[in-house]
C-alpha positions as CSV (number, residue, x, y, z in Angstrom):
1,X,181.3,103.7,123.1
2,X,183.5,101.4,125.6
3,X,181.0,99.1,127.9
4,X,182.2,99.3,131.4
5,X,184.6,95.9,132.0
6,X,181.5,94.3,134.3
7,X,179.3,95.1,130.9
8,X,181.5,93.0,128.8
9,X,182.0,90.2,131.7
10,X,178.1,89.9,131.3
11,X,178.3,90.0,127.2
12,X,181.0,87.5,127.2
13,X,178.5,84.9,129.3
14,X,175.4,85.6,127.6
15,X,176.5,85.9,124.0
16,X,180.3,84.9,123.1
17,X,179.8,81.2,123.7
18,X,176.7,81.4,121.5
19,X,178.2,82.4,118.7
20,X,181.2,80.0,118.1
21,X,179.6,78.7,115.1
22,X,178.6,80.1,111.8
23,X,175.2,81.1,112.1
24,X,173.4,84.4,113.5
25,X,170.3,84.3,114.4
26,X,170.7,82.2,117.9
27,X,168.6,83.0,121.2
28,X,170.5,83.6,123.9
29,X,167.8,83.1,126.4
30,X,167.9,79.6,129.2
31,X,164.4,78.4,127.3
32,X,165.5,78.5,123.6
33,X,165.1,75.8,121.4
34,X,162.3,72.8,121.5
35,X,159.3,72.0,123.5
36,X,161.1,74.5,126.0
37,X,161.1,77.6,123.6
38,X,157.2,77.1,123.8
39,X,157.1,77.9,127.8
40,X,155.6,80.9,128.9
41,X,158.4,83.3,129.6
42,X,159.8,83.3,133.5
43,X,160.3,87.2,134.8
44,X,163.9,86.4,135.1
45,X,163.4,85.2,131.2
46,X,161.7,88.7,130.3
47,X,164.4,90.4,132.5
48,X,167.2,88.8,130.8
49,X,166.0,89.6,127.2
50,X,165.1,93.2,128.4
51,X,168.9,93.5,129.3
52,X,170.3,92.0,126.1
53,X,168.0,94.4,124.3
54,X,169.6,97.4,126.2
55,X,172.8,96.0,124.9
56,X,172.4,95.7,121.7
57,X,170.8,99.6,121.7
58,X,174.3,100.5,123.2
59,X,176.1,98.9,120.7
60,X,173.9,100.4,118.0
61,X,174.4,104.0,119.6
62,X,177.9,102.9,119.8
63,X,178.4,102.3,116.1
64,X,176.7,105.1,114.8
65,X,178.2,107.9,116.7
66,X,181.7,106.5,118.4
67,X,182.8,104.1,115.4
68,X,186.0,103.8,116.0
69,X,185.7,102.9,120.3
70,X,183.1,100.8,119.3
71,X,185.7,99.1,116.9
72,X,188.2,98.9,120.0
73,X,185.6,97.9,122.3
74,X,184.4,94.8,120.3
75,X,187.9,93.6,119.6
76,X,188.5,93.5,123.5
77,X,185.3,91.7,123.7
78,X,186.4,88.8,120.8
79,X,189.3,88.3,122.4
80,X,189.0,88.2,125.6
81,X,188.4,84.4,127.3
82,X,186.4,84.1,129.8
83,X,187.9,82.9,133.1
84,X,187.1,79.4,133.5
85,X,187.0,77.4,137.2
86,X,188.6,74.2,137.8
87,X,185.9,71.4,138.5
88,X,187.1,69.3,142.0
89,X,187.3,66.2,139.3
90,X,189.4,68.4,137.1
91,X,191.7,69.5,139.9
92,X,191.9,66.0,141.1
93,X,193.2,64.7,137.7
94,X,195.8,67.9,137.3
95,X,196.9,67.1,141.1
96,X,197.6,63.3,139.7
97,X,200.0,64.7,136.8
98,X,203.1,65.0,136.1
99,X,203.9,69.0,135.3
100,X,206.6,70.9,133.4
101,X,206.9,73.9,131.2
102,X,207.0,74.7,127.6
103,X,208.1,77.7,126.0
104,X,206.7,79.7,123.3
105,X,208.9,82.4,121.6
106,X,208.4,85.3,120.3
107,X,207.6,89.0,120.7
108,X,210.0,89.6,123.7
109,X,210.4,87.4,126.4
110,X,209.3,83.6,126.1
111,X,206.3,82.6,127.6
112,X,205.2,79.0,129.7
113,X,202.7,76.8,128.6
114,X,202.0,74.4,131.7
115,X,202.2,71.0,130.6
116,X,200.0,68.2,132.5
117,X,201.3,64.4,131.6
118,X,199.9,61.0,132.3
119,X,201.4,57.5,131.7
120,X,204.6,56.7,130.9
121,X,204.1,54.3,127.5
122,X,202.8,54.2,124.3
123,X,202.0,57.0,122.0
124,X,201.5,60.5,123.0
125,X,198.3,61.5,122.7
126,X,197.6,65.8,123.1
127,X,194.4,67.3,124.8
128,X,193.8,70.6,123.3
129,X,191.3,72.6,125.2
130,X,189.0,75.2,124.1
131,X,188.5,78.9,124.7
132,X,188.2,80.0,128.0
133,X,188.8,75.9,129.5
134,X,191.7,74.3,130.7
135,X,193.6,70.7,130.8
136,X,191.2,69.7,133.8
137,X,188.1,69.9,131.6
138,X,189.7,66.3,129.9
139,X,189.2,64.3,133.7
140,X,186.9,62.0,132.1
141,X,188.7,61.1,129.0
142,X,192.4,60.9,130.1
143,X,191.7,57.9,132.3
144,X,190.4,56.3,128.9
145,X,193.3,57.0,126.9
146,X,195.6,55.5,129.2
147,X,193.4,52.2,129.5
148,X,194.0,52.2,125.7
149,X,197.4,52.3,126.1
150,X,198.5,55.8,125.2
151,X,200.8,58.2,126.8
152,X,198.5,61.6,127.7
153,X,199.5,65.4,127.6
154,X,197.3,68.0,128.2
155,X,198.4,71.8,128.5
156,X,196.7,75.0,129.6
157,X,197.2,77.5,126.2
158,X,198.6,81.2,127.1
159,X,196.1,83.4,129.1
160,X,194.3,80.0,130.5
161,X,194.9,78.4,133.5
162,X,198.2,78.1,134.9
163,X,200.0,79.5,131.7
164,X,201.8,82.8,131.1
165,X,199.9,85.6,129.8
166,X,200.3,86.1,126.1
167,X,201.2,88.7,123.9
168,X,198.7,91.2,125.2
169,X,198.0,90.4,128.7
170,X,196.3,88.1,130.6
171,X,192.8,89.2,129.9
172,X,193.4,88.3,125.7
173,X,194.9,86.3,123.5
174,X,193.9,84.4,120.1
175,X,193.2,81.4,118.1
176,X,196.4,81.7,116.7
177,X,198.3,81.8,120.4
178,X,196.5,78.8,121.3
179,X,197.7,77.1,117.9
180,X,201.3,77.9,118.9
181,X,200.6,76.9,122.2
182,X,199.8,74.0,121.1
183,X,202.9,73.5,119.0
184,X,205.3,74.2,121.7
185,X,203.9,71.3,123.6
186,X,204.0,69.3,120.7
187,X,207.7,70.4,120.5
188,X,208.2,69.6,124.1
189,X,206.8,66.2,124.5
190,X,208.1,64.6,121.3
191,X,206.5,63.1,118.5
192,X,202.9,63.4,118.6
193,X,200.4,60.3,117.9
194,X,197.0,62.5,117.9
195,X,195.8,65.5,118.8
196,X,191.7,65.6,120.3
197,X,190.7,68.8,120.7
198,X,187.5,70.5,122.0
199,X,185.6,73.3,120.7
200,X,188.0,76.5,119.7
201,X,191.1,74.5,120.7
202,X,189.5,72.2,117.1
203,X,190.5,75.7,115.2
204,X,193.5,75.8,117.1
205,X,194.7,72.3,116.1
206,X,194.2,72.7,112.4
207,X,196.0,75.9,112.8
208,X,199.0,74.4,114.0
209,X,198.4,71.3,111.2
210,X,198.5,74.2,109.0
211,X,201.6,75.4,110.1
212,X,203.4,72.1,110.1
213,X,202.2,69.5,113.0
214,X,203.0,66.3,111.9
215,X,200.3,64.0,113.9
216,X,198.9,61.3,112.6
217,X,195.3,62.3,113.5
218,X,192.8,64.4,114.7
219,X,190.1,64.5,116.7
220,X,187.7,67.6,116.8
221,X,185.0,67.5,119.5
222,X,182.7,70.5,119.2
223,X,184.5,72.7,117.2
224,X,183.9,75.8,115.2
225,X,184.2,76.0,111.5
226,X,185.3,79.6,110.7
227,X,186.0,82.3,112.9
228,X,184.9,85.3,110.6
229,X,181.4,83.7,110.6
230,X,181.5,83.4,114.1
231,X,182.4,87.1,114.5
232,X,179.9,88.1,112.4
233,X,177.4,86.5,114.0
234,X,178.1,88.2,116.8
235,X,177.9,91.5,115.5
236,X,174.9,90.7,114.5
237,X,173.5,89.8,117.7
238,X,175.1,92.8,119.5
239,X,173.7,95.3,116.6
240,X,176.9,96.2,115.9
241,X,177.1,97.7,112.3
242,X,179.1,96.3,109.3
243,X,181.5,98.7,109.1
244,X,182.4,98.7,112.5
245,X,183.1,94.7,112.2
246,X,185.3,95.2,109.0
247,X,187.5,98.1,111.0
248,X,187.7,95.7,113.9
249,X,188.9,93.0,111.6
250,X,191.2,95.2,109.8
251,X,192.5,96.4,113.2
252,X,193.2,93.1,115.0
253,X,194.7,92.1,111.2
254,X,197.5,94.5,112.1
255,X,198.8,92.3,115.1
256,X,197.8,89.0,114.7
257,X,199.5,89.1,111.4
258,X,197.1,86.6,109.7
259,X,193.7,87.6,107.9
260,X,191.0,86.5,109.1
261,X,190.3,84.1,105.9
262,X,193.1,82.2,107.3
263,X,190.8,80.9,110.3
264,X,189.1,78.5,108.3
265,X,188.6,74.8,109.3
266,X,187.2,73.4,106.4
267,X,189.3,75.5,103.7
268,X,192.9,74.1,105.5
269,X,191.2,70.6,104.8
270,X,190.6,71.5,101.1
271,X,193.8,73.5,100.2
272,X,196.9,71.3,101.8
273,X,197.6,67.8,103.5
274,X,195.9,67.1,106.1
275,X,195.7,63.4,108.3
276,X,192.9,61.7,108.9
277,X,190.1,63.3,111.1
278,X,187.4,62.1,113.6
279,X,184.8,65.2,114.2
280,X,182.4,64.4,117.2
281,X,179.8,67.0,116.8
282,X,176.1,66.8,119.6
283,X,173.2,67.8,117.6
284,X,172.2,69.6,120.9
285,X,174.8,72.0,121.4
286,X,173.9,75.7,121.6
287,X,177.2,76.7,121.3
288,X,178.5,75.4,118.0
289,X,176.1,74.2,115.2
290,X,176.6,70.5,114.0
291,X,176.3,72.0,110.6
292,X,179.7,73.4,111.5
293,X,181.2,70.2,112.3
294,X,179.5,68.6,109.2
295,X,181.2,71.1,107.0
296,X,185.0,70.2,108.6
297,X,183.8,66.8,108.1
298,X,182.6,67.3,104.9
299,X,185.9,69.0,103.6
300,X,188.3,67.1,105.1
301,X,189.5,64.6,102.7
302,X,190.0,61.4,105.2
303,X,187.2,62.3,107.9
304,X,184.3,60.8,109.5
305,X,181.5,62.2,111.3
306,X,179.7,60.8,114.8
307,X,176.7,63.0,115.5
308,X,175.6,62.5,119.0
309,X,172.3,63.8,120.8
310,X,171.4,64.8,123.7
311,X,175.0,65.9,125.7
312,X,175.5,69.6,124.5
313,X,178.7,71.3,124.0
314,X,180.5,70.5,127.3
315,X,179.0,66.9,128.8
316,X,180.1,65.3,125.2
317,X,183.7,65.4,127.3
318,X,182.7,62.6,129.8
319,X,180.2,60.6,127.8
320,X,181.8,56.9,127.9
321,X,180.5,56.3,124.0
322,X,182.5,59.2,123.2
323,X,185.1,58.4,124.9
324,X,185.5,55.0,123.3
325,X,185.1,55.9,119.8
326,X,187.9,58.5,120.6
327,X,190.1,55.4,121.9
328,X,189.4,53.4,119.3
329,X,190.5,56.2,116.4
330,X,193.9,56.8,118.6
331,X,194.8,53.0,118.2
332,X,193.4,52.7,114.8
333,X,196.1,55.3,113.7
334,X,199.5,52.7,114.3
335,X,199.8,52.2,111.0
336,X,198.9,55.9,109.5
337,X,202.2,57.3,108.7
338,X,202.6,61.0,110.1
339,X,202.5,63.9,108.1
340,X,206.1,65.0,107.2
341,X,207.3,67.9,109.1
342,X,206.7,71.4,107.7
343,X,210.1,72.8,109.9
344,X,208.5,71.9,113.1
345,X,210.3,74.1,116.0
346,X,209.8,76.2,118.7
347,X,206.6,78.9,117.3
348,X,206.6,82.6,117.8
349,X,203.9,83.9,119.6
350,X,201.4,86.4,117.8
């Protein structure tokens, strides 16, 4: 089976940002969860659940008789971003910035990260956005930063925004691209003072950490714990069978050159150094559990958690409590002494 592109488009809206997190039995319908959940259903409610159920029937036909294209099909789903839109408060703060390139290397030509900066003093602070966002999604929080004195980059990762496609195109790319995006910027700009990161673009920065960022902190708004889980859980949702997930995996293994154990938040936290960590995590957000941010918490050695209700996945950004307890952990980190360098240089792009 391979869904027509529109199909996936559709599957990408209605179930990929659900399943971010480690859990698998989410509803994907506007009314879920609370009082609202108890609603009589709206037609375009009944329509909507009528269509995912045709979905998950094609991907069941799919894995029974067409493993393999089902395989291929689900791995252009996963990673494939969807294509966000720059808000007019976003473009206004990118139009404000100061813009240059990084590079990443790697796999044939080097690619260009576009690089957004604000300020001109202080310690460099590093937006990371999440999958399928861009540097404008941080308009509420930059002006923040700078009123706490820090110097602000934000970047668009490959396949987002401005940026050069990645390895495979424009349409795809990977947790493991956006790390190294990441760490080309990092490379670019200097030393780095914190990295706050939202949603997949938390995975990404404990990637790079992994591979030898030397920041003095971390913040993590929103972000997913382990990326296997996540997977699954989509499978799950789509009806896709076990086997066809596992050749997927051991597929997309081949090129991203990592196994998928590797994407693991709260295992990098357990198994090497790691600085101090500020997760932000909305008990309200349908995209990524808070259980998942409790667990990075909870296994990252130096970490604390602040649990907010009520702003979701995506208005956490531009809440001004947020926002000040993010300011506060940046300037509390003068006299944390930076990881030492793992070999920090220009990353090859996977």
């Amino acid at each position: 089976m391979s869904p027509a592109r529109s199909v996936n488009d559709q599957l990408e809206e209605f179930v990929v940002p659900q399943v971010l997190s480690s859990t698998s039995q989410r509803s994907t319908s506007p009314n879920a969860g609370g009082a609202l959940s108890r609603r009589p259903r709206t037609v375009a409610g009944a329509l909507q659940a009528s269509v995912m159920a045709w979905r998950r029937l094609r991907w069941q036909t799919g894995s029974l008789f067409f493993p393999t294209a089902t395989a291929t099909a689900l791995e252009r789903l996963w990673f494939s971003p969807p294509r966000g839109k720059h808000s007019p408060e976003g473009r206004r703060l990118l139009d404000s910035a100061r813009t240059e390139w990084a590079l990443v290397t790697g796999q044939g030509a080097s690619r260009r990260v576009r690089v957004y900066r604000w300020g001109n003093k202080g310690p460099v602070v590093l937006l990371a956005h999440g999958w399928g966002g861009n540097a404008g999604q941080w308009h509420a929080v930059v002006g923040g930063l700078l009123s706490a004195g820090m110097r602000v980059v934000a970047f668009d990762a490959l396949s987002h925004g401005a940026s050069d496609a990645g390895a495979r195109g424009q349409q795809q790319t990977s947790i493991l691209e956006m790390a190294r995006s990441l760490l080309a910027v990092a490379w670019h700009v200097g030393p780095v003072h914190a990295v706050v990161a939202h949603s997949l673009g938390g995975a990404a920065a404990a990637q790079a950490i992994r591979e030898g960022l030397p920041a003095r902190g971390v913040a993590m708004i929103g972000a997913p714990a382990d990326m296997y889980d996540a997977c699954s859980a989509m499978a799950w949702q789509l009806g896709i069978a076990p086997h066809v997930l596992d050749r997927m995996q051991r597929r997309s293994e081949q090129w991203l050159g990592a196994s998928w154990s590797t994407f693991n938040v709260p295992d990098i936290g357990r198994t090497r150094p790691v600085p101090p960590l500020l997760v932000i995590h909305d008990r309200d957000d349908k995209e990524v559990r808070w259980e998942d941010g409790a667990a990075i918490a909870g296994a990252w050695p130096d970490s604390r958690l602040i649990t907010t209700e009520g702003l979701g996945h995506r208005c956490v950004l531009r809440d001004t409590d947020v926002i000040a307890h993010l300011a506060r952990f940046v300037c509390g980190l003068a006299a944390t002494p930076a990881l030492p360098p793992m070999s920090l240089r220009a990353p090859a792009s996977q």
